[in-house]
N, C-alpha and C positions, 0 to 999 in steps of 0.2 A: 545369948545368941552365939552360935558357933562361928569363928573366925570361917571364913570360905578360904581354901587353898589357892595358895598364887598358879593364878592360868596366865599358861603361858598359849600364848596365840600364835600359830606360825600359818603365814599366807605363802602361795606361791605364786607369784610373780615373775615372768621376765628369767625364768630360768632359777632364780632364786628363793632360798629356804628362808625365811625370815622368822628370829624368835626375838624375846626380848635382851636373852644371853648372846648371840651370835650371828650373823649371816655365814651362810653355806651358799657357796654359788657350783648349780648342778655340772656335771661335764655332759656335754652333748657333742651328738656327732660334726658339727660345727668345731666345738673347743679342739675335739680331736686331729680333727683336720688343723688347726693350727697352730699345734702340738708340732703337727714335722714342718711347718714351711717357718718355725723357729728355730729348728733341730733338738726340742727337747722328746727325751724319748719318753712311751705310752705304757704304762704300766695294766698288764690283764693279768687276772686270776680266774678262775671257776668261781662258782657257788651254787649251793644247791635250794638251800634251808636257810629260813628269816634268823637264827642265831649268829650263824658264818658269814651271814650277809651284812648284820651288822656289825661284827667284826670286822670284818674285810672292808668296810665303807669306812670305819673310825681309822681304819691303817693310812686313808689317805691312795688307795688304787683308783686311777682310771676307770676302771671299765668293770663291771664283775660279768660275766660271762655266765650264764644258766647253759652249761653244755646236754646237747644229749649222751654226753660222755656218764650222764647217772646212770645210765645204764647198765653202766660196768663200774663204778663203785659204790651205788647203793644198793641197786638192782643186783650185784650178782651176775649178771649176763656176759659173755666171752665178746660181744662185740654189739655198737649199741643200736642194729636196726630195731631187738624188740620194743624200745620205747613210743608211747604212743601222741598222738597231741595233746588228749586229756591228760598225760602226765609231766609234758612239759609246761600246760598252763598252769599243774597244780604247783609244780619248781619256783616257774619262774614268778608267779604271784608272791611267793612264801618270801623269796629274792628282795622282791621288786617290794613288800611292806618293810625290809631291814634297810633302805639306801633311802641317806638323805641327799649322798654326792655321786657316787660311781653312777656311770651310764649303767644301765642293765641290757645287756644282748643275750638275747634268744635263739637258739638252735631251734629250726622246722626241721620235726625229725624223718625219717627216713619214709617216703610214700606219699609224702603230703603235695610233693612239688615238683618232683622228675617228671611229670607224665603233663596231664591237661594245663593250659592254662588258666581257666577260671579254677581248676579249683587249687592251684598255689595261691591265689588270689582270694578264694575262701578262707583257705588255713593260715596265713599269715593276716587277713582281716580279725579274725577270733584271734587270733595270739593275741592280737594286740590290745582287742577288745577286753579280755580276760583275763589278761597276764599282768598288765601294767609294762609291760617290756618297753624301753624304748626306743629299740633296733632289732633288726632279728640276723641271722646269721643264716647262709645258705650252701651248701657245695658243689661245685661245677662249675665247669667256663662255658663254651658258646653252646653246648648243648643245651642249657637250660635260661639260655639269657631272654628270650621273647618273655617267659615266667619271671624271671627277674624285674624283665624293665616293666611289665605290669603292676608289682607288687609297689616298684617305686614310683609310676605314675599316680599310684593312689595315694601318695604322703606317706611311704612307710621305708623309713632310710632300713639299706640293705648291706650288709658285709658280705664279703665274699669268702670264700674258704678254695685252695690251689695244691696240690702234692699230694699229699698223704691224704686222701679223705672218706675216715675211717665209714660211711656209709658204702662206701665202694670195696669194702676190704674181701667181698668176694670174688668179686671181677679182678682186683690183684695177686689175690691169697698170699697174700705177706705183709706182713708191716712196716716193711723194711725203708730204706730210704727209694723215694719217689726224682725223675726227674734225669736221673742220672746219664741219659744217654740223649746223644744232642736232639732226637725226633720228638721225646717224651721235653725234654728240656726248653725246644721251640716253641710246642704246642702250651707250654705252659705260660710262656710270655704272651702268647698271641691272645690265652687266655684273659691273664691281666688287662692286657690291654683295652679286653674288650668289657670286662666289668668295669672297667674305669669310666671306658662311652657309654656305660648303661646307666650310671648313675649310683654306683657302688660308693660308700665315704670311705671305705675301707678293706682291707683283704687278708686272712691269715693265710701264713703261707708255713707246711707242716712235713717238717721231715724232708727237705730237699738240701741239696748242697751250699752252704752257705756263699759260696761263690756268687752263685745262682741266684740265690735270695737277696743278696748286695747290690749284683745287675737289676735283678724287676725292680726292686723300691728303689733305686737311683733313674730310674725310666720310668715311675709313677710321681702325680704330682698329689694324688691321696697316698694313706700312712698303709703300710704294711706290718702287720703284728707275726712275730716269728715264733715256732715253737718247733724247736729241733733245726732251727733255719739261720742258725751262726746270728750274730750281734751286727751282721750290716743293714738288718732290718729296724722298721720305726719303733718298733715297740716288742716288747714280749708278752706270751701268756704260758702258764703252768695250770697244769689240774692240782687243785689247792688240795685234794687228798692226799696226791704223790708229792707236793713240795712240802707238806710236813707230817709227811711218813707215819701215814695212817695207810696206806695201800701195801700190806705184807710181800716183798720178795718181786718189787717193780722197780726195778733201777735202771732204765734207757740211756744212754749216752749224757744225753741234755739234758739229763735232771737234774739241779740240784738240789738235793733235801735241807732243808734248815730245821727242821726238830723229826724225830723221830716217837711221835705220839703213838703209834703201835704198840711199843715197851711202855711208853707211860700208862697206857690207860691199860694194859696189862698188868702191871705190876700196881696199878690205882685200885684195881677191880680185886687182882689174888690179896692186896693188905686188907681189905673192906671184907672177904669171903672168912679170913684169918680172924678181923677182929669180932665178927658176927657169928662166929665159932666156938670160941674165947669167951661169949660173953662179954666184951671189951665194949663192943658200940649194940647199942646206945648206953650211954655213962647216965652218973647223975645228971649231968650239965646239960644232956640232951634227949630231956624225957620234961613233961608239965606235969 
């Protein structure tokens, strides 16, 4: 009789992963929220694909982020309205099978939520439904908060997004930094303010002056995640493409790169072309 393999059982529980090797206890928008009223700060990353996702979960990050930022580095696209919801469900599912720890947050991409409120209401329902997400991410302040505070009266915690928000980048036509002049810089606190009464756990705040961004998270009493928005915010997030330089000839102010995978998997790719040339691979050693 063949020996059966050791199964390993993991239940979830109370927020918790449980195996017979380890507990994992998940981050939820809860932990995050008391991530800042201890001062420690909130580490976010992107992710797109169940590989990266569980890489990025094993690194020990907060939060993985399913941007619709795929847009423009999977997709190829100059800016990410064309992304659709079926393909943020299909992201953030691939995500959400690779994390036994990081929260998973969801971008409603571009169409789904500015306009009706039932159907931001719809589309954030099926995110949630389909996706395994479990938070979604949204842009705008009081223009879209009645949609907002629907989507969280239904139990589905909401981020906020403030500055730069690249669904808007027609109406600015620039990427430039956001905020800078005290009307546009007002309107933006007033905004916070009001995702915070709406019931937001959270807000990224992108491409404003760090000054700026220092003031709104020291006048919120949820965390603020910065990206291009100075270190006086709660937390940061990077697109995990551009912080290890897989995105060719993208270097923004605030970014900083820690590997340069572009060259590697360039020059991974020209030695594999070289030895399948050569005759070199496949060797004796790699052939049955």
């Amino acid at each position: 009789m063949q020996t059966a393999p050791l199964l390993f059982i993991i239940l979830q529980q109370n927020n918790y992963i449980m195996s017979v090797n380890k507990i994992i206890k998940r981050v939820t928008t809860s932990s995050i929220k008391e991530m800042k009223l201890r001062g420690e700060k909130i580490s976010m990353l992107t992710g797109y694909d169940y590989t990266m996702a569980r890489a990025l979960d094993e690194s020990g990050v907060d939060v993985i982020l399913v941007g619709d930022s795929a847009a423009n580095v999977f997709a190829g696209y100059e800016t990410t309205l064309p992304i659709t919801l079926d393909n943020m469900i299909y992201h953030t599912s691939a995500v959400a099978r690779g994390c036994q720890r990081a929260l998973v947050l969801a971008d409603l991409p571009f169409g789904e939520y500015q306009g009706s409120t039932d159907k931001a209401y719809e589309a954030a329902v099926r995110m949630m439904k389909e996706s395994g997400a479990h938070a979604l991410k949204l842009e705008g302040g009081e223009e879209i908060i009645d949609n907002i505070k629907k989507i969280i009266n239904a139990g589905i915690p909401v981020c906020g997004h403030l500055g730069l928000t690249p669904q808007s980048i027609n109406k600015f036509g620039t990427f430039g930094v956001r905020a800078k002049d005290e009307a546009e810089a007002e309107k933006l606190k007033t905004d916070a303010l009001a995702l915070q009464e709406a019931g937001c756990f959270a807000i990224v705040l992108e491409k404003i002056p760090a000054q700026l961004a220092e003031e709104v998270s020291k006048s919120l009493h949820i965390p603020t995640i910065g990206i291009g928005a100075g270190n006086g915010c709660d937390g940061q997030v990077l697109v995990v493409n551009d912080m290890l330089g897989m995105t060719k000839d993208f270097k923004p102010k605030f970014l900083r790169q820690y590997l340069n995978l572009y060259q590697e998997i360039t020059n991974a790719a020209a030695q594999y072309v070289a030895d399948v040339k050569a005759l070199d691979y496949p060797n004796e050693n790699e052939q049955y």
